[in-house]
C-alpha positions, -999 to 999 in steps of 0.1 A, spaced: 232 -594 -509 209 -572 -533 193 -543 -517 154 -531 -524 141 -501 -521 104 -494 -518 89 -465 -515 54 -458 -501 35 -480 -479 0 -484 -492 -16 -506 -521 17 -499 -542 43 -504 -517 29 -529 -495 20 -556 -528 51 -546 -542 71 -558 -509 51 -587 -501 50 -600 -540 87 -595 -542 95 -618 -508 77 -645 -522 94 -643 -554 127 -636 -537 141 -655 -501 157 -637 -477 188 -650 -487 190 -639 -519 176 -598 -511 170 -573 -483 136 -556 -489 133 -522 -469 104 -506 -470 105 -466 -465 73 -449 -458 62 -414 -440 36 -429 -422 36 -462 -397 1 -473 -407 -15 -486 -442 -53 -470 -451 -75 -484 -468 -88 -457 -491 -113 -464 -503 -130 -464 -470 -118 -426 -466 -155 -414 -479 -173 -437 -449 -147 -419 -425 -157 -384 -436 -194 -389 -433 -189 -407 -401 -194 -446 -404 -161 -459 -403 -128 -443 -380 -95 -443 -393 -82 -468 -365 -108 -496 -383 -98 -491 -422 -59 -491 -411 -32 -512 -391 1 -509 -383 31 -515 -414 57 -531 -391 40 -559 -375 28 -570 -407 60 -568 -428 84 -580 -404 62 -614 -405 77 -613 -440 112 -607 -433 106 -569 -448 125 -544 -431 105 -509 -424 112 -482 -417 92 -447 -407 112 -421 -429 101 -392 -454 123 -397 -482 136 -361 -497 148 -367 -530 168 -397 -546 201 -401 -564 195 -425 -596 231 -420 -606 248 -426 -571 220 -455 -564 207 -434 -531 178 -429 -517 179 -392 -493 154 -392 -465 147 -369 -436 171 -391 -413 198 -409 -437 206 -418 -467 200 -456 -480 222 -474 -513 197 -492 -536 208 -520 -562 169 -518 -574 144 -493 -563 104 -490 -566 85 -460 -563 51 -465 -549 49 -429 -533 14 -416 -543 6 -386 -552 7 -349 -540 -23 -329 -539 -26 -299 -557 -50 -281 -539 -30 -244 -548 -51 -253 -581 -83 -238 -568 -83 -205 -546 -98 -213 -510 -99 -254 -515 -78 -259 -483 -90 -273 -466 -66 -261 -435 -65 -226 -452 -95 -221 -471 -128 -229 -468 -132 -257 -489 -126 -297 -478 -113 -326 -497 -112 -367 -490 -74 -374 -502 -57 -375 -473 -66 -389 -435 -56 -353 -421 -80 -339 -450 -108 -365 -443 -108 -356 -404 -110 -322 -408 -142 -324 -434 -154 -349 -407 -158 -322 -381 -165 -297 -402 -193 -316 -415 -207 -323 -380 -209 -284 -371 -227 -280 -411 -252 -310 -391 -264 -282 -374 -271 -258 -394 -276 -270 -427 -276 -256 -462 -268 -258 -499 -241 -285 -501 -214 -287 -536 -196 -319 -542 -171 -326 -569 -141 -323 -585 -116 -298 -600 -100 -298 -635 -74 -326 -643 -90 -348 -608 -81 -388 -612 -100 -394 -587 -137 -392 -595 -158 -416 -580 -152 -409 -546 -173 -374 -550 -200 -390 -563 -202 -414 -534 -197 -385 -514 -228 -367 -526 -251 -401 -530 -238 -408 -493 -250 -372 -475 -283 -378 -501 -290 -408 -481 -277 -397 -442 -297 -360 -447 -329 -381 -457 -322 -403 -430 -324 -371 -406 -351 -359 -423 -334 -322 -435 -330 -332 -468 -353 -309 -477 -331 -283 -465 -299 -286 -480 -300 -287 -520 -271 -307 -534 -249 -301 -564 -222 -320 -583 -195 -301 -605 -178 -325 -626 -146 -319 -651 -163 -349 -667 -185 -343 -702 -211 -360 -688 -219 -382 -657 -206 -416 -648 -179 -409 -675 -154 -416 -641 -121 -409 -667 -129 -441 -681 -152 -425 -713 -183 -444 -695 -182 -481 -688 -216 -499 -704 -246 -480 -692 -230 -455 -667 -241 -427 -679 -277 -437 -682 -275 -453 -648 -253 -421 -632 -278 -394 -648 -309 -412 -637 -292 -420 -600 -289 -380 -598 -324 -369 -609 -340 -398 -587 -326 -379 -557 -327 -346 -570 -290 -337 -570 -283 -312 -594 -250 -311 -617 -228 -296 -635 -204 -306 -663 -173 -301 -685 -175 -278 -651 -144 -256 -641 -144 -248 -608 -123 -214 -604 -125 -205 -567 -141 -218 -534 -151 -196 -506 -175 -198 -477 -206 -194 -490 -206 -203 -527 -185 -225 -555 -175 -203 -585 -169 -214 -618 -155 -206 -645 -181 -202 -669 -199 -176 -649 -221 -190 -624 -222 -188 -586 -232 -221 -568 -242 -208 -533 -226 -236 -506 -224 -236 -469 -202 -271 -469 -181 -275 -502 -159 -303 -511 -138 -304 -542 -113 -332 -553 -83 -317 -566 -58 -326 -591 -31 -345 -584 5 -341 -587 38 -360 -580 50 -363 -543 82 -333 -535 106 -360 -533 103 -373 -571 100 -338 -584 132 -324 -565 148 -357 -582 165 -347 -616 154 -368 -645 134 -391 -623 100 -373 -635 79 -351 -661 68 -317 -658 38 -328 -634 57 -347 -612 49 -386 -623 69 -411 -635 76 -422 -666 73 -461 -675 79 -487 -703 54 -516 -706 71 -531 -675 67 -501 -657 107 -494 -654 118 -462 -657 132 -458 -692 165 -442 -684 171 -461 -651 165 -499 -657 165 -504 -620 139 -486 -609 100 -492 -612 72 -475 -601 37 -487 -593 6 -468 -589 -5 -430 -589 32 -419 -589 31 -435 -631 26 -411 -655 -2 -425 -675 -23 -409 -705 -55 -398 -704 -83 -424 -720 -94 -405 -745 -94 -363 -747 -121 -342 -731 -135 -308 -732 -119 -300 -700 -93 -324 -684 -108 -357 -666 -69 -376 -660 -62 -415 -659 -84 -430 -631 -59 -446 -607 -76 -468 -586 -61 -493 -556 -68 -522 -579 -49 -509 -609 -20 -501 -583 -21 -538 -572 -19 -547 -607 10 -526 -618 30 -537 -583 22 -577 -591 40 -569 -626 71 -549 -610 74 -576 -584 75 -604 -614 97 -582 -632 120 -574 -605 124 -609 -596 133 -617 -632 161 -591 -638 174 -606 -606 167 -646 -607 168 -645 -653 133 -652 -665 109 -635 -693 95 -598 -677 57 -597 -681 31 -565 -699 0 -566 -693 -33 -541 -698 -50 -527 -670 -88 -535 -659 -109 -515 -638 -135 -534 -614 -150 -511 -585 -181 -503 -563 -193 -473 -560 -215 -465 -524 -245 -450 -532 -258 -446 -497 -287 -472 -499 -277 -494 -527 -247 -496 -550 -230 -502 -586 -205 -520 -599 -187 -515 -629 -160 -531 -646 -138 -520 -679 -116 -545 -692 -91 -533 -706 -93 -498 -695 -87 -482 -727 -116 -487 -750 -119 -507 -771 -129 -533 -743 -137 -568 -738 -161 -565 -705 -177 -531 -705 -199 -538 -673 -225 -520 -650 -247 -530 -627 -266 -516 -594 -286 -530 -561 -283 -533 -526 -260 -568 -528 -236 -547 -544 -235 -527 -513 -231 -551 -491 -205 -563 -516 -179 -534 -512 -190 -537 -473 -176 -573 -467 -145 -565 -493 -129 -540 -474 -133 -561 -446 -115 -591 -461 -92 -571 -474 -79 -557 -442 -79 -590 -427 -59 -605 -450 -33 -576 -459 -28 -574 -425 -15 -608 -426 9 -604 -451 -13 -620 -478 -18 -605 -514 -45 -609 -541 -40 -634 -562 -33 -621 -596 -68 -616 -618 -85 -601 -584 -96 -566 -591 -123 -541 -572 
């Protein structure tokens, strides 16, 4: 009987797992899925949490339930470091014998890269994490009450951008709502050269569309922006100037997870994996990774580091072709490469835009933007369907991006 591996059990690990069972019977493999938490997140939701429109219990369900409909082992377990010689995975409670192994672990976040980002010891908050998102919640809700000037952004070398721009459209639209608007100025700090670039270089119109979104509601930014150190009452950058903040949330870079960096020859300098076109590992053919844990390239280079934009729908993409791949080293049959497309929806409190880059290096087939309230509602019923139907078992079919 082979033995799989899988590492991580969100949008990497859980498409990996399902695609591979219904590529490969339960007679032919055992599929065991190893994760450090017992629950997937949806996280793109994770902004909606923090402002207070969404709880974690209704973007997330249980793993087990759903995978043991499949005939997918899982089980709860941090995994420490892994063997690639020996074939063995090392977790906080045993150790587990691979034949093929994918790494779907996420990322670390690097939030030692900016004095006082914390957020549970400094000042500053962040959205990349449930624990993290929780914490700016309440904080957020004391800042309710005694408002003032608010920074949103993201730190040198982020991958995740958009979410701090719906972050900042998002407390535009709620402080309105209360009417104290007028009492908390807003700014953006960006990495970015200029807005709605999103680590993509700009997809169509954005930055027209992203500059204009900002003026209309008077949120100031900043970019190419370096942000130095957070502390309670102000955002410093590196430049020079002082942005005075009573709530201050700052995306950080990312890194890869302890247990791939404590893992000899598994993973470069930062921590991510190295893949070929197939996303195997180039010195161990039988192991893949999938997702944020890839080391991937920036688009194109920028005055101050804006990394690859990893999004959930890129990680499906990359864990459809491991699982296809996989199945073929296993069953014989041609492995498949493709290029990566970006499609997402962006919240902008009252309305929202769509983009989508295809492929996500320039130069591009579909380079397109667009904005209005449908689009909203959009992203609204998505994550909706998408929980219902990943908590099912069921994957995307292959083409489906957001």
């Amino acid at each position: 009987m082979i033995r799989i591996i899988i590492l991580g059990g969100s949008f990497g690990g859980l498409t990996a797992a399902l695609e591979l069972r219904q590529r490969l019977g339960p007679d032919q493999c055992d599929i065991l899925l190893l994760a450090k938490d017992d629950r997937f997140v949806f996280i793109p939701s994770l902004p909606w949490v923090a402002i207070g429109t969404r709880t974690l219990e209704q973007i997330s369900f249980p793993l087990a339930k759903t995978l043991k409909r499949k005939t997918i082992r899982f089980s709860q377990q941090a995994a420490r470091q892994i063997d690639p010689a020996k074939r063995l995975v090392h977790t906080d409670q045993e150790d587990h014998h691979y034949d093929y192994l994918v790494i779907a672990t996420g990322h670390r976040s690097a939030n030692e890269a900016v004095p006082g980002l914390g957020p549970f010891d400094g000042p500053g908050h962040s959205l990349m994490s449930p624990p993290e998102v929780l914490e700016a919640r309440q904080s957020l809700k004391d800042f309710l009450l005694n408002p003032g000037p608010l920074v949103v952004g993201c730190a040198p070398g982020a991958s995740c951008i958009g979410p701090s721009y719906e972050f900042a459209f998002a407390m535009d639209h709620l402080l309105r709502h209360r009417k104290i608007r007028h009492r908390v100025p807003i700014t953006l700090v960006t990495p970015e050269p200029f807005p709605g670039h999103f680590g993509l270089g700009g997809v169509g119109n954005t930055r027209r569309f992203v500059e204009d979104a900002l003026e209309k509601r008077e949120i100031r930014y900043h970019t190419s922006a370096v942000v130095s150190r957070i502390t309670s009452t102000a955002v410093e950058l590196a430049d020079g100037p002082k942005i005075e903040s009573c709530f201050s949330l700052i995306l950080p870079p990312l890194a890869g997870v302890k247990a791939v960096t404590d893992s000899p020859g598994l993973a470069n300098a930062k921590g991510f994996i190295p893949v070929d076109e197939y996303y195997r590992h180039p010195a161990f053919p039988n192991i893949y990774a999938a997702g944020v844990a890839v080391a991937m390239a920036p688009v194109a280079p920028t005055p101050v580091p804006v990394n690859f934009p990893k999004t959930g729908g890129m990680t499906e993409q990359m864990a459809r072709a491991v699982a296809h791949n996989m199945a073929a080293d296993i069953q014989g049959g041609a492995r498949i490469s493709k290029d990566l497309f970006a499609e997402c929806i962006m919240d902008m409190g009252d309305t929202a835009a769509y983009f989508k880059a295809e492929p996500v290096r320039p130069p591009r087939n579909v380079a397109r933007m667009a904005g209005g309230k449908r689009w909203l509602w959009a992203k609204k019923a998505f994550e909706r369907y998408y929980l219902w139907k990943a908590r099912r078992g069921k994957t995307f079919a292959a083409g489906w991006g957001w």
